[in-house]
N, C-alpha and C positions, 0 to 999 in steps of 0.2 A: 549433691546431684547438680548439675552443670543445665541451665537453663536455655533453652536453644529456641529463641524468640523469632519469629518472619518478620520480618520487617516489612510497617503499613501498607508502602507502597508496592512493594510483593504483594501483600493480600488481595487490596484494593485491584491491582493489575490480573490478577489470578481471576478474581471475583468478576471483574467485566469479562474476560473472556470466556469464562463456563456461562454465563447469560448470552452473550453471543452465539456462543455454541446452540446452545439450547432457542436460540431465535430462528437460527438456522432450521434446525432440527421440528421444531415445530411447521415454519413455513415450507419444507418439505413435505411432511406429512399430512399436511390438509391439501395437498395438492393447488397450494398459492401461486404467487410468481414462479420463474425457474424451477415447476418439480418436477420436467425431464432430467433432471440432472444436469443441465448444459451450462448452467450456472446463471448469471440476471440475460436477459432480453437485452439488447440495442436501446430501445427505447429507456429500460430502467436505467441501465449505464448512462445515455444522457443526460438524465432526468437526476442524476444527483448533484445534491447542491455540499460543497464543500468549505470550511471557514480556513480563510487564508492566515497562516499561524502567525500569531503576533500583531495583526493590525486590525484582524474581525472582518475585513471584508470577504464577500462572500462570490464565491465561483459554480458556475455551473460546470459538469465533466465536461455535457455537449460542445460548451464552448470553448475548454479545451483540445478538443477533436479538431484540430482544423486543420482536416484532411493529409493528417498526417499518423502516424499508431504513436500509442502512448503507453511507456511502460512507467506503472504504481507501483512507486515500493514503501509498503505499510511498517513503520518503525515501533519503538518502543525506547524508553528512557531507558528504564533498567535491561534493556537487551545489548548485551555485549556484542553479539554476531553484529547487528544492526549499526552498530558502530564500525565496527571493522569493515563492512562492506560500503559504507554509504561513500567513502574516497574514490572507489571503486565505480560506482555508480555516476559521482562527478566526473570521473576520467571520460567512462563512454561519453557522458552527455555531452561532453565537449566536444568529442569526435565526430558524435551522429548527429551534432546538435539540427542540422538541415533537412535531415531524413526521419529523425523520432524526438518526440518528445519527452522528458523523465518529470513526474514529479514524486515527492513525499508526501507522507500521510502518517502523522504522529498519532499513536494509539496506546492508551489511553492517554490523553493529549494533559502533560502539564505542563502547560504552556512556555513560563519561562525555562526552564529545563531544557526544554524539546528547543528551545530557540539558539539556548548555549551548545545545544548538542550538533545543531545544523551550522552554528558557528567555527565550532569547535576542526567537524570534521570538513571543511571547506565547500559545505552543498550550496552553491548559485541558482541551481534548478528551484520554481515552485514547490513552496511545502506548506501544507493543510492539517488542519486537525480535525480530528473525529470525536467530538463533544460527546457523540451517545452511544457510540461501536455501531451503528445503521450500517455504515461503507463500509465496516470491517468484515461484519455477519453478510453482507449481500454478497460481496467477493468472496467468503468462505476463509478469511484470515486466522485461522484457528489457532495459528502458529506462527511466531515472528524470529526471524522476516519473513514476510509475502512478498512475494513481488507478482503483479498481476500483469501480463502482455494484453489491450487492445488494438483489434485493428481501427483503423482509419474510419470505418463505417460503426464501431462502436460495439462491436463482437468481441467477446471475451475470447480469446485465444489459448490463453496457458494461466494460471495460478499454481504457484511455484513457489512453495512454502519451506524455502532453508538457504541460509546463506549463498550469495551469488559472490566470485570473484570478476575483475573485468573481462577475461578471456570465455568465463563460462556465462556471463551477462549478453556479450556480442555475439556467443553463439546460440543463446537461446533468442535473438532478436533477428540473426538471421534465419536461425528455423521459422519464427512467427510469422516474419514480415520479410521476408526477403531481402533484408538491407545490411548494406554494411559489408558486403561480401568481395571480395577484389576482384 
C-alpha cells in the first residue's frame, strides 16, 4: 500500500485557515463587529495594524489610505494561482500606480519563503504578513487568492476570492473605483 502523506505545510496552512474560518463564523454569530454582513466598518479597516514582510516594521491600513483605494491581495506560499497572478498584479500597479494603491499580504506568512516568492515573481508593491490570520478572517480570506478592493474612505468594496488576471484586475478596479477607465 502506497503512503499518500500531506505535507506539514499543507496542514499547518489548512489548519489556520479552518480557525479563521471558524473566527469568522463565530464573530458573526454573536452579532460582533460586521454582523450586517457588509464585512469590517471604515474604522476596523483602518484600525489594522500590518507587519511589513521581512523587516518587522509595522503599518497601520489607515495610513495606507491616503486618499486614494487600495486593492489587498492576500497570498499564500503554497498557492500556485497566487503566484501566477501576483505579475499580474505588478503590471496594473505600475499603470495605476497614481490613482490606486496594491499591496500584499502573505498568509500564513513564512517569512523567508514569502520574501523569495515576492522576489521571485517581481512585486515592488508593499507586502505584509499576517502573523495570526486576524486580517485574513476580518476580510473573510477563506480562500486564496483574495483580493480585497477599499475605497479611499476605508469601505470595503469587493472581496474577491480566486485568481485575478491583469485585464479582469483593471476591470474589477474600474467597477470599484472608477479608475482606470479611458
Amino acid at each position: 500500500m502506497v503512503s499518500r502523506r500531506v505535507p506539514v505545510p499543507v496542514l499547518i496552512a489548512a489548519t489556520v485557515l479552518v480557525l479563521a474560518a471558524a473566527a469568522v463564523v463565530v464573530t458573526r454569530s454573536d452579532g460582533g463587529a460586521g454582523s450586517d454582513g457588509d464585512g469590517p466598518s471604515p474604522d476596523e479597516v483602518r484600525a489594522v495594524e500590518l507587519d511589513a514582510l521581512g523587516d518587522g516594521d509595522v503599518a497601520r491600513l489607515g495610513d495606507l489610505l491616503d486618499g486614494r483605494p487600495l486593492v489587498v491581495n492576500f497570498f499564500a506560499v503554497w498557492c500556485a494561482p497566487c503566484r501566477q497572478e501576483m505579475p499580474d498584479f505588478q503590471q496594473v500597479h505600475q499603470e495605476l500606480d497614481d490613482e490606486v494603491d496594491v499591496i500584499g499580504i502573505a498568509v500564513p506568512p513564512n517569512i523567508r519563503k514569502s520574501v523569495e516568492i515576492v522576489a521571485e515573481t517581481g512585486v515592488t508593491y508593499p507586502t505584509y504578513a499576517d502573523p495570526t490570520g486576524e486580517v485574513t478572517a476580518l476580510f473573510e480570506g477563506l480562500q486564496m487568492p483574495t483580493t480585497v478592493f477599499i475605497d479611499a474612505d476605508g469601505q470595503v468594496r469587493e472581496t474577491y476570492q480566486s485568481k485575478l488576471d491583469a485585464d479582469e484586475l483593471r476591470t474589477k478596479i474600474a467597477e470599484n473605483f472608477d479608475v482606470g477607465r479611458a
